[in-house]
VEXZA-9801 format. One record per residue (C-alpha): residue number from 1; x, y, z. Coordinates in Angstrom, 1 decimal. Layout:
# VEXZA-9801
{rec NUM,{X,Y,Z}}
...
END
This chain:
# VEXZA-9801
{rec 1,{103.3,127.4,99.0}}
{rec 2,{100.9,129.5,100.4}}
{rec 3,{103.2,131.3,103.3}}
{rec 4,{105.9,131.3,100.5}}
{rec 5,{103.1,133.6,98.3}}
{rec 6,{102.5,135.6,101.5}}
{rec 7,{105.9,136.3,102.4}}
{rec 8,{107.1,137.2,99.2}}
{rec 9,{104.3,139.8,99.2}}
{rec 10,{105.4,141.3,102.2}}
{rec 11,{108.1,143.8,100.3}}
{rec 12,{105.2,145.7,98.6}}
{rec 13,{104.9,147.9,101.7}}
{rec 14,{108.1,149.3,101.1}}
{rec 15,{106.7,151.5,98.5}}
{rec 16,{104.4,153.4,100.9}}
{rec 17,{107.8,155.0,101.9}}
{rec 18,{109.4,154.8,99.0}}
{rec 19,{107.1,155.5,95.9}}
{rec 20,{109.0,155.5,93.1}}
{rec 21,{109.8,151.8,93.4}}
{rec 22,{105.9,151.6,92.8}}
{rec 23,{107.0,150.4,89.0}}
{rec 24,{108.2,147.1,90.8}}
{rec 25,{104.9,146.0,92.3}}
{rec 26,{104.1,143.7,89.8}}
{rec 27,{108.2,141.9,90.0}}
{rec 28,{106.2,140.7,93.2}}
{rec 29,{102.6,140.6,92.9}}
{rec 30,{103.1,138.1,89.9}}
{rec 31,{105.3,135.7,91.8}}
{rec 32,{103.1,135.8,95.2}}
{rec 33,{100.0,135.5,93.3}}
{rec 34,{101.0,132.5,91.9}}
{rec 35,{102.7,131.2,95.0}}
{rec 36,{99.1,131.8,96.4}}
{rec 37,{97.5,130.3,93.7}}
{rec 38,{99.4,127.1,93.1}}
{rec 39,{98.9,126.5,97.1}}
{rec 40,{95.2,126.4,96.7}}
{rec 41,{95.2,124.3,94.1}}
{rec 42,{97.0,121.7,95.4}}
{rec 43,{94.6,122.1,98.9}}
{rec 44,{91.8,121.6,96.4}}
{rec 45,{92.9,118.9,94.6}}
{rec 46,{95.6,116.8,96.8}}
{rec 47,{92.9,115.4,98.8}}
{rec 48,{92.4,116.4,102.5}}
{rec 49,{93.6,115.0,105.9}}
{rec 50,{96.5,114.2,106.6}}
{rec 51,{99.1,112.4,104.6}}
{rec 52,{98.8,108.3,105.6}}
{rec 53,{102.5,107.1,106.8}}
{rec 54,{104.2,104.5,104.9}}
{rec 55,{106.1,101.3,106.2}}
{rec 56,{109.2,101.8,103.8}}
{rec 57,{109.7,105.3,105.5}}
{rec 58,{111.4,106.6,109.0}}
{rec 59,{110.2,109.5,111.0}}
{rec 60,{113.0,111.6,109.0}}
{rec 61,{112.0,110.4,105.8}}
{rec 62,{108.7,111.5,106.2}}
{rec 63,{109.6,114.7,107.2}}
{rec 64,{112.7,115.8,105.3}}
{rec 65,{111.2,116.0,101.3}}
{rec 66,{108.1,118.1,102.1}}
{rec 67,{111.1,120.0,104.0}}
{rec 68,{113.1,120.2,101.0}}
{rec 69,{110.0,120.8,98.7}}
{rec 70,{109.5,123.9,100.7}}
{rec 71,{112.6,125.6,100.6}}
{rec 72,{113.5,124.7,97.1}}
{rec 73,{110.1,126.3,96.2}}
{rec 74,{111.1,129.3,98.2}}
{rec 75,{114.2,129.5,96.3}}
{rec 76,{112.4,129.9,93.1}}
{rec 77,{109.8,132.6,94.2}}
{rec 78,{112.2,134.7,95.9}}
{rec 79,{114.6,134.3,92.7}}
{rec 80,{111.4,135.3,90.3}}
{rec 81,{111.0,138.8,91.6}}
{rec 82,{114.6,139.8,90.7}}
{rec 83,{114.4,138.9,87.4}}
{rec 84,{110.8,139.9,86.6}}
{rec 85,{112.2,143.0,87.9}}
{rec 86,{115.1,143.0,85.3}}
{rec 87,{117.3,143.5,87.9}}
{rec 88,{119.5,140.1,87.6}}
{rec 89,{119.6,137.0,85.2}}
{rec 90,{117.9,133.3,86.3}}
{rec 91,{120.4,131.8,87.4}}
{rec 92,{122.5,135.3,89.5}}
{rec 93,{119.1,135.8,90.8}}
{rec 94,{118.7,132.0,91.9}}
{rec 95,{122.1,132.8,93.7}}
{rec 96,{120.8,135.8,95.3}}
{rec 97,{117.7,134.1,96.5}}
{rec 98,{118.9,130.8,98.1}}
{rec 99,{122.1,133.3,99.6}}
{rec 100,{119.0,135.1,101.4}}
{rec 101,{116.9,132.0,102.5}}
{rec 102,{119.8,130.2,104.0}}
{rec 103,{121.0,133.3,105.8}}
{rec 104,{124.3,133.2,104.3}}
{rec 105,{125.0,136.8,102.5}}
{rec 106,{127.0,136.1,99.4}}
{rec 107,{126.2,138.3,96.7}}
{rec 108,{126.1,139.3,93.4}}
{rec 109,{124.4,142.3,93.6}}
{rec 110,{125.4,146.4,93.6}}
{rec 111,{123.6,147.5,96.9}}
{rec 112,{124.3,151.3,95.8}}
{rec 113,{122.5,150.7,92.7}}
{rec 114,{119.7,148.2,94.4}}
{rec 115,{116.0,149.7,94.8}}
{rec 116,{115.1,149.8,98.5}}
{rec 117,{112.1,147.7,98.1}}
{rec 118,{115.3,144.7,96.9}}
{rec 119,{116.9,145.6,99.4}}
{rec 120,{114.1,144.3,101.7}}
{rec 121,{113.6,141.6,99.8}}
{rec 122,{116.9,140.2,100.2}}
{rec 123,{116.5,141.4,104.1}}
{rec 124,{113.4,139.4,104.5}}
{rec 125,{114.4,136.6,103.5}}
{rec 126,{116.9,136.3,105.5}}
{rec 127,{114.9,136.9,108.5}}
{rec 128,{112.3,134.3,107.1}}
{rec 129,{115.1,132.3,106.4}}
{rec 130,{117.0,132.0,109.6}}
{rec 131,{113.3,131.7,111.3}}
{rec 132,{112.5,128.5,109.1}}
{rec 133,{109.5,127.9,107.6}}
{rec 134,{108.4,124.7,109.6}}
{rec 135,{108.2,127.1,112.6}}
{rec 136,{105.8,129.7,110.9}}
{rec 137,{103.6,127.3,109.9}}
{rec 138,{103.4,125.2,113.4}}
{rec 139,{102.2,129.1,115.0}}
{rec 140,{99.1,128.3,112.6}}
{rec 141,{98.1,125.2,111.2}}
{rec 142,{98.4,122.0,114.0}}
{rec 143,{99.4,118.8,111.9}}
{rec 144,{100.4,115.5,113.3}}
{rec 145,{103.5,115.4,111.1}}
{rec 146,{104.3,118.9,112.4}}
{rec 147,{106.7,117.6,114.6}}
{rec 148,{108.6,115.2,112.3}}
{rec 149,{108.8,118.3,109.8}}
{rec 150,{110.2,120.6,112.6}}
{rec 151,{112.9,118.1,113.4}}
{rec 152,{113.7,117.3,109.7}}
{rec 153,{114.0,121.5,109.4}}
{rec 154,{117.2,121.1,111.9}}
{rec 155,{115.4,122.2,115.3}}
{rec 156,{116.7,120.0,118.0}}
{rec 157,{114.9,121.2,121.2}}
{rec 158,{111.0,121.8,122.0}}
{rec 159,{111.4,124.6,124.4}}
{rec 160,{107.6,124.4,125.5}}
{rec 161,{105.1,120.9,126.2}}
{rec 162,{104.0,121.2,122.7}}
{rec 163,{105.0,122.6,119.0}}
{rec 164,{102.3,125.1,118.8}}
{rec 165,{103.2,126.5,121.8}}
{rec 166,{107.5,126.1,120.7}}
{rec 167,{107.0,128.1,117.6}}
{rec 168,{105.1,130.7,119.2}}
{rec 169,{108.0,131.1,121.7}}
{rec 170,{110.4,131.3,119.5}}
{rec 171,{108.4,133.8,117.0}}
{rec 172,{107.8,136.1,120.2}}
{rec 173,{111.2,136.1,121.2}}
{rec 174,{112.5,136.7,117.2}}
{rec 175,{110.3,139.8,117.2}}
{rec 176,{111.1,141.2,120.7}}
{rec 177,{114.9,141.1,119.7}}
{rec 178,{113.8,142.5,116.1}}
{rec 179,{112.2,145.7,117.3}}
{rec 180,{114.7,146.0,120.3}}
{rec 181,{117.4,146.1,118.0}}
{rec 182,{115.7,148.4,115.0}}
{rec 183,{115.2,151.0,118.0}}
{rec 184,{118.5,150.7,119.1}}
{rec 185,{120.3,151.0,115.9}}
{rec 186,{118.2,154.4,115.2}}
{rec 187,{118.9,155.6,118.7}}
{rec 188,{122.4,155.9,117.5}}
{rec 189,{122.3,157.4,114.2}}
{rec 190,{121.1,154.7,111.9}}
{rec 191,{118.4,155.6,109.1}}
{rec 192,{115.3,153.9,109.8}}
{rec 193,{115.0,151.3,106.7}}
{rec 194,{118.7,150.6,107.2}}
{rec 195,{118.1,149.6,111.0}}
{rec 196,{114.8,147.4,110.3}}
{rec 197,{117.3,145.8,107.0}}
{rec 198,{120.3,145.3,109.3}}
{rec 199,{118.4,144.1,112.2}}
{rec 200,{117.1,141.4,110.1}}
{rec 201,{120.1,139.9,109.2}}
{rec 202,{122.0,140.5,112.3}}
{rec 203,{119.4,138.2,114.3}}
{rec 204,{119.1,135.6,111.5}}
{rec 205,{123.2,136.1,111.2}}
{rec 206,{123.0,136.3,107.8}}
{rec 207,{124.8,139.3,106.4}}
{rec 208,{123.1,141.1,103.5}}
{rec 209,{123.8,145.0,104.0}}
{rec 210,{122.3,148.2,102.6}}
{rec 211,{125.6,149.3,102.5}}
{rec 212,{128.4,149.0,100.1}}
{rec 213,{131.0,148.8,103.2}}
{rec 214,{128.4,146.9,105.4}}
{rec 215,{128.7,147.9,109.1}}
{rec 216,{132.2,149.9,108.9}}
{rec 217,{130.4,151.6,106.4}}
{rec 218,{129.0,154.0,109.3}}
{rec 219,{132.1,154.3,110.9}}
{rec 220,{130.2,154.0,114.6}}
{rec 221,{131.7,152.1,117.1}}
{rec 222,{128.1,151.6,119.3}}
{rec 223,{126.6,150.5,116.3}}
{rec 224,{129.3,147.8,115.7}}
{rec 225,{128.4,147.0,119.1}}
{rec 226,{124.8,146.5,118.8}}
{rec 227,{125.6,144.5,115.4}}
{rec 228,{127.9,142.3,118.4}}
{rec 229,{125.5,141.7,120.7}}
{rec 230,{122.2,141.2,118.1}}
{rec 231,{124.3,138.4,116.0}}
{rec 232,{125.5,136.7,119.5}}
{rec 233,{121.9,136.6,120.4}}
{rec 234,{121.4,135.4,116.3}}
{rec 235,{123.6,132.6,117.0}}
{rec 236,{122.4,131.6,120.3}}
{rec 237,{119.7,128.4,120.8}}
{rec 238,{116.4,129.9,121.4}}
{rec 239,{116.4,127.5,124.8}}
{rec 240,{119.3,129.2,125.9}}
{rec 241,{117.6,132.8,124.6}}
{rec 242,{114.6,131.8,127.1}}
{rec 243,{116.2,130.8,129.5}}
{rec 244,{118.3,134.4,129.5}}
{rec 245,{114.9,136.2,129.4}}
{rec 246,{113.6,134.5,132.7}}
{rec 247,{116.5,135.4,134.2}}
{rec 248,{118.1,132.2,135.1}}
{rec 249,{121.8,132.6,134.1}}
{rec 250,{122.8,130.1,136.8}}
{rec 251,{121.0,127.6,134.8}}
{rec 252,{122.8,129.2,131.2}}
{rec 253,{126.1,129.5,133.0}}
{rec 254,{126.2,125.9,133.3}}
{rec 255,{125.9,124.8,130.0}}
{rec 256,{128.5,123.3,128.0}}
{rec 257,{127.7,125.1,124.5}}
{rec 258,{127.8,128.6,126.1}}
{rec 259,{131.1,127.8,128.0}}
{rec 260,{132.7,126.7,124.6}}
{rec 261,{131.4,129.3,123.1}}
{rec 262,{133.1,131.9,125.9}}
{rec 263,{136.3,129.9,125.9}}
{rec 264,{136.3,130.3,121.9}}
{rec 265,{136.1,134.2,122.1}}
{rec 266,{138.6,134.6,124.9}}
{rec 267,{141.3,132.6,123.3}}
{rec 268,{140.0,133.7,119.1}}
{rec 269,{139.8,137.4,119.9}}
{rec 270,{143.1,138.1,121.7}}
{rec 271,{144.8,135.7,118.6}}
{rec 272,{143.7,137.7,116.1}}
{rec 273,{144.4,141.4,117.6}}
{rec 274,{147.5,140.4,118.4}}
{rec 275,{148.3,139.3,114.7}}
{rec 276,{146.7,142.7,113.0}}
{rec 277,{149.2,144.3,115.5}}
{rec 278,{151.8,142.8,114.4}}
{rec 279,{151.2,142.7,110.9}}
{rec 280,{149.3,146.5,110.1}}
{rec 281,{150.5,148.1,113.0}}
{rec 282,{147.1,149.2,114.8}}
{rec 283,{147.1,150.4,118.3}}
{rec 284,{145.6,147.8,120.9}}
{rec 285,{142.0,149.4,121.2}}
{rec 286,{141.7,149.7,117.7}}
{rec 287,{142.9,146.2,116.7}}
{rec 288,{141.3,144.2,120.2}}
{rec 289,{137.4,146.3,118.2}}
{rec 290,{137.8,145.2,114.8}}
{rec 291,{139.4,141.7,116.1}}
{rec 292,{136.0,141.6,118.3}}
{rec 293,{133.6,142.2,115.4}}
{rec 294,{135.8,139.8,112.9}}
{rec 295,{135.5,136.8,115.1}}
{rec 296,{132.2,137.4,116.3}}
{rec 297,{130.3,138.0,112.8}}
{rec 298,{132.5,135.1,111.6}}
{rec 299,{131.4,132.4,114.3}}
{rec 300,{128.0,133.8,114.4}}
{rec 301,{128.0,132.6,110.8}}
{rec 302,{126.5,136.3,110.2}}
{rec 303,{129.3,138.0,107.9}}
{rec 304,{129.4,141.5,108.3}}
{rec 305,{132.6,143.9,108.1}}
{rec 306,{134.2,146.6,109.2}}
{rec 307,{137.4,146.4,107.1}}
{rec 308,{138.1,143.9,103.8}}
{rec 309,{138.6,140.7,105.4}}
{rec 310,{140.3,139.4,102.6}}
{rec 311,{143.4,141.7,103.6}}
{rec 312,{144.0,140.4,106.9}}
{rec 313,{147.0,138.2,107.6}}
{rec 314,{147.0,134.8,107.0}}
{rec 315,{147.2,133.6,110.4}}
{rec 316,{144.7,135.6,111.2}}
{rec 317,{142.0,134.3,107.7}}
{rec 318,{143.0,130.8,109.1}}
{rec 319,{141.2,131.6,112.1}}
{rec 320,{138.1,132.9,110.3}}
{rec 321,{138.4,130.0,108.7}}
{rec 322,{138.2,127.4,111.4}}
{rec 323,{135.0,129.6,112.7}}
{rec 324,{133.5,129.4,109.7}}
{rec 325,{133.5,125.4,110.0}}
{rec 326,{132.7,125.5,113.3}}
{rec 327,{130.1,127.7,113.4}}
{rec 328,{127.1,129.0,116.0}}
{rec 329,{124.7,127.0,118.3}}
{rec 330,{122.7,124.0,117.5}}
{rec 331,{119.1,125.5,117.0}}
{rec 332,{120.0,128.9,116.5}}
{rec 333,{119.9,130.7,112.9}}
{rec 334,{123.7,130.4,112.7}}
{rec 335,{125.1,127.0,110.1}}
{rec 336,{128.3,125.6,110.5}}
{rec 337,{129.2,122.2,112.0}}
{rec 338,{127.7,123.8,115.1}}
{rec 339,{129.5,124.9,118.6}}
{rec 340,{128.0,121.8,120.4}}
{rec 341,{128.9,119.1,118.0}}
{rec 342,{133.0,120.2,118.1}}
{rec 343,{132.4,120.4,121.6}}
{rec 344,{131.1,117.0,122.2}}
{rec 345,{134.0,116.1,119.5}}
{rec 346,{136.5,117.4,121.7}}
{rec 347,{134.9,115.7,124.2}}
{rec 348,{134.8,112.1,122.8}}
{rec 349,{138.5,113.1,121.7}}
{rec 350,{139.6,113.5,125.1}}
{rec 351,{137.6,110.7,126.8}}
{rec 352,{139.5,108.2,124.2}}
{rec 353,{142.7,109.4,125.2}}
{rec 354,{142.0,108.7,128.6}}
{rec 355,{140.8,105.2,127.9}}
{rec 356,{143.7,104.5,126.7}}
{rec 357,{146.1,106.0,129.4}}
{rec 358,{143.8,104.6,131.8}}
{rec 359,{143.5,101.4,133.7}}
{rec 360,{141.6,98.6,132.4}}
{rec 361,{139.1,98.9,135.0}}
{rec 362,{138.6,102.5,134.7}}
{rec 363,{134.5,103.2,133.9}}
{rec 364,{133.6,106.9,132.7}}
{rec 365,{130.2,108.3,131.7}}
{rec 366,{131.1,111.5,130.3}}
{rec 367,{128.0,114.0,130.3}}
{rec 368,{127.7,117.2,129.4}}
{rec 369,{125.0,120.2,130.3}}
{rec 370,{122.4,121.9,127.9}}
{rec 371,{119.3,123.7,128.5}}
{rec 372,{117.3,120.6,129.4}}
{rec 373,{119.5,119.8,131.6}}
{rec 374,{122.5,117.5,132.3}}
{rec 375,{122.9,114.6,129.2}}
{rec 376,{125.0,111.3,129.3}}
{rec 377,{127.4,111.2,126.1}}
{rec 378,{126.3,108.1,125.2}}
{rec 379,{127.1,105.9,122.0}}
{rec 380,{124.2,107.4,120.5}}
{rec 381,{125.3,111.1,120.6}}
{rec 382,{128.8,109.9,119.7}}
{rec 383,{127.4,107.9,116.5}}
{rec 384,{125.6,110.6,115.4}}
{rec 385,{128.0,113.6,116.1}}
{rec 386,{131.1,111.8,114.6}}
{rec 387,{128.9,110.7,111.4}}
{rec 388,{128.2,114.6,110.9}}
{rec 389,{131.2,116.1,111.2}}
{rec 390,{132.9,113.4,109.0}}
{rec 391,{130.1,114.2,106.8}}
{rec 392,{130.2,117.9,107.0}}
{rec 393,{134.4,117.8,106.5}}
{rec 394,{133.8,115.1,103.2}}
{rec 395,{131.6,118.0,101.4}}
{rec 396,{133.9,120.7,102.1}}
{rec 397,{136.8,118.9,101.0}}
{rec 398,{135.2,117.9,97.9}}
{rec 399,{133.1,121.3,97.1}}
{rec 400,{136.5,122.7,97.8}}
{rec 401,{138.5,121.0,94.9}}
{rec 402,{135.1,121.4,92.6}}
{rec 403,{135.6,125.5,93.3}}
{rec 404,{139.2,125.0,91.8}}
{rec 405,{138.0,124.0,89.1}}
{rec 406,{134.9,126.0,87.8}}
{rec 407,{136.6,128.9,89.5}}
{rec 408,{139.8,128.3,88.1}}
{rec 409,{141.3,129.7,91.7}}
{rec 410,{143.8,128.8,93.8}}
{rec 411,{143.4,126.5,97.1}}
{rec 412,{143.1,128.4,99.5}}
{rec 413,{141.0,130.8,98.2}}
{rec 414,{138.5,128.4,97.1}}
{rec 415,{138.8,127.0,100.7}}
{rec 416,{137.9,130.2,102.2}}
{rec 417,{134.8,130.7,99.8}}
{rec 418,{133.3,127.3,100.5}}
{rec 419,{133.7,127.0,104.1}}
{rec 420,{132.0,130.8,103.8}}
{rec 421,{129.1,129.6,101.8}}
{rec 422,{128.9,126.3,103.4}}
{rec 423,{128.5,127.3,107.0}}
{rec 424,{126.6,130.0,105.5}}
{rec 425,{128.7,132.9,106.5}}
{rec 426,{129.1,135.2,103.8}}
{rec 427,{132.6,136.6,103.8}}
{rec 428,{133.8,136.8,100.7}}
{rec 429,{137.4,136.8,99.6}}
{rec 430,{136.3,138.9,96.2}}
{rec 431,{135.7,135.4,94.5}}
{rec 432,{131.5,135.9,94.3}}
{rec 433,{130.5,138.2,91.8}}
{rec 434,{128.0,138.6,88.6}}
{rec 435,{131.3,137.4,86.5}}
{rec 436,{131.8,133.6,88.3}}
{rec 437,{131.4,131.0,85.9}}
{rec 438,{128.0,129.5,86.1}}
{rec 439,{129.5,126.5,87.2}}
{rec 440,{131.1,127.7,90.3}}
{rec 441,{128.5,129.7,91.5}}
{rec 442,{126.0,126.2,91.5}}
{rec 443,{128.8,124.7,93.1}}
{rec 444,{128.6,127.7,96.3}}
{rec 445,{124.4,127.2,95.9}}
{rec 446,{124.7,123.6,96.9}}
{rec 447,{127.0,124.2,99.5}}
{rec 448,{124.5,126.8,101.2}}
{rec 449,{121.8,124.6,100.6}}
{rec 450,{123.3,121.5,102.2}}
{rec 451,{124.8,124.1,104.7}}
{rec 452,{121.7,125.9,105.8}}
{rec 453,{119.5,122.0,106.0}}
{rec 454,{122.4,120.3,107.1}}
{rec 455,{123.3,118.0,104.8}}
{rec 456,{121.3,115.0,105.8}}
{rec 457,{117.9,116.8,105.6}}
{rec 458,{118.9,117.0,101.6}}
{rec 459,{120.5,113.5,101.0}}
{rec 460,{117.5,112.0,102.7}}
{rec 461,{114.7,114.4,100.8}}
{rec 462,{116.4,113.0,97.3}}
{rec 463,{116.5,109.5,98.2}}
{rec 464,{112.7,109.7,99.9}}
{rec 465,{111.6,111.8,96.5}}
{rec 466,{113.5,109.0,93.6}}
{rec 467,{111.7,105.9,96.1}}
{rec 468,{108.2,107.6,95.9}}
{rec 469,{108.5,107.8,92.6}}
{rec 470,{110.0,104.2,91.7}}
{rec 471,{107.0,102.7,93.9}}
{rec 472,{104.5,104.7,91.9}}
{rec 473,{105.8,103.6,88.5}}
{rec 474,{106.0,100.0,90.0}}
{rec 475,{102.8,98.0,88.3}}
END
């Protein structure tokens, strides 16, 4: 509660460089302040030490409703200074909020009539967002739960000895890529505030824009380029990012994720030019570019544009579509069901044919290679990998058919929208606006909620939260 007040503070600076959204100061000092407030309170009165662990609870139990607590609590202050502001209603400003904590980029807003020091708001968030807040708070406060509450947050690797030392990696190499990529975006023409806005969401691939035509917007083929190669890096594990900056591509080379994740772009990118050739006529160059950025930002989870998405040709929106639901790396910023999990499905797909085609005496330990090195498939992985993508599928067939409904739209359209907001992508097929029903856009906020915290994190919190409660009313 405390970082929440702090970080929802951090817009104020905006209006050293822009002063005449000085009349918004107190849309965030009010919220922050009581963030702030509310944090010491409970420090105060919540007794000290750390928590004691219970029998009755697992590892993941314990660490996925303070988890949950946290964001949902960032949800709220991030919502309050929009409507303090009198810039949206509760619950389009709710919308706006959990879209820019779980780096997903739908939107209900007017960027061209949106104050700048919004506009950084909704950046920051993002950037916060994609971060996660378990890892800022591991840089400064060591806790012995730290680690259960890092894992609950959907981080999968330590990438240094300890935690302390893991969230300071990844915090350094966030920031190096964040002011590598704000200087590079000005280099080529970009306005200052618009690089440091865009730079945000590009690494946290999240998609909010300062824009009204978001990237294309600039019409600038190197900046499209450096919006490529900053959400790539976005959607990347940070094991594989450290790895890259120590120079050992042999070792990244190797790895199964990154392979997929090559394969996908050769065979994804050539598919879709060659359907906007055929179906709006553009010239090779011009169709290979914008098929580039449309697969990339799409897989990345990110959700920029060049051109209306919505327009392109079916074949081509199916394959967006089956990016969307697969998604980036495990342990990157990007959602989805995550590059290594339909690998490893593929995987256990293929070893099962085999079996079968196979003699009876036929033994096979599939493996594949990550950063840590090379990893037996075991029955384990498999449990645990089949159980989320059945999971993950189950929710998007069913938030699917809800969207029909509250939306009133048609089936394919409300399939495109929820796999967006679910893997927390952000394309839009023109369904998200100010005018949804109420009841459609709560259906989208859940999917980017169990999107961004993977789904269990959020089952679990609810269940851990209603047995706390029932034990405490128990005489």
């Amino acid at each position: 509660m405390l970082l929440v007040g702090l970080l929802v503070a951090a817009p104020l600076w905006v209006i050293w460089f822009y002063p005449e959204d000085a009349r918004f100061a107190s849309a965030f000092l009010f919220p922050s302040c009581f963030s702030v407030f509310a944090g010491l309170m409970v420090c105060l009165y919540s007794g000290r030490g750390e928590t004691p662990a219970t029998e009755w609870q697992s590892p993941m139990q314990r660490g996925s409703l303070p988890v949950l607590f946290a964001w949902c609590f960032a949800f709220l202050a991030g919502a309050a200074p929009f409507v303090t502001g009198g810039l949206l209603r509760f619950h389009l400003a709710l919308f706006e909020s959990v879209s820019g904590w779980t780096t997903t980029g739908l939107t209900v807003m007017d960027v061209t009539e949106t104050p700048h020091i919004f506009l950084f708001h909704r950046a920051f968030m993002q950037y916060c967002g994609g971060l996660g807040f378990i890892i800022m708070i591991a840089m400064l406060v060591r806790g012995k739960q730290n680690m259960s509450l890092y894992s609950a947050e959907g981080h999968p690797d330590r990438i240094q000895p300890n935690l302390k030392k893991t969230a300071r990696t990844i915090f350094i190499l966030y920031s190096s890529f964040f002011s590598a990529g704000v200087l590079v975006y000005r280099f080529f023409g970009m306005a200052w505030f618009d690089s440091v806005c865009h730079t945000m969401s590009a690494l946290s691939t999240a998609g909010f824009t300062t824009q009204e035509g978001s990237i294309g917007q600039y019409g600038s083929i190197p900046i499209e380029m450096v919006t490529v190669v900053l959400m790539l890096i976005g959607s990347s594990n940070f094991a594989v990012l450290l790895l890259l900056v120590k120079g050992r591509i042999v070792e990244v080379s190797r790895m199964s994720e990154v392979r997929f994740m090559v394969g996908m772009l050769l065979v994804f990118v050539p598919l879709a030019a060659f359907s906007l050739m055929r179906d709006f006529g553009l010239r090779a160059g011009d169709s290979f570019a914008k098929s580039l950025f449309g697969i990339v930002t799409t897989f990345t989870t990110t959700g920029y544009s060049t051109m209306n998405y919505a327009l392109w040709p079916p074949f081509a929106l199916g394959l967006l579509m089956i990016l969307m639901i697969i998604g980036g790396s495990a342990g990157s910023t990007a959602g989805g069901i995550k590059l290594v999990r339909a690998y490893l499905l593929i995987r256990i797909t293929i070893e099962n044919i085999r079996e079968r085609l196979s003699p009876a005496q036929r033994v096979s330990i599939p493996a594949y290679h990550r950063a840590q090195g090379k990893t037996h498939i075991d029955a384990a992985l498999i449990h645990d990998t089949v159980g989320f993508v059945f999971s993950y599928m189950v929710v998007f067939v069913v938030g699917t058919l809800l969207l029909t409904m509250t939306a009133r739209c048609g089936l394919f359209e409300a399939m495109y929208e929820f796999a967006s907001a679910f893997g927390t992508v952000g394309i839009s097929s023109g369904l998200t606006s100010p005018d949804l029903p109420g009841a459609a856009l709560v259906v989208l906020l859940v999917g980017m909620v169990l999107g961004r915290l993977e789904i269990f994190i959020v089952f679990v919190g609810i269940y851990s939260g209603i047995h706390m409660l029932r034990r405490a009313a128990a005489p």
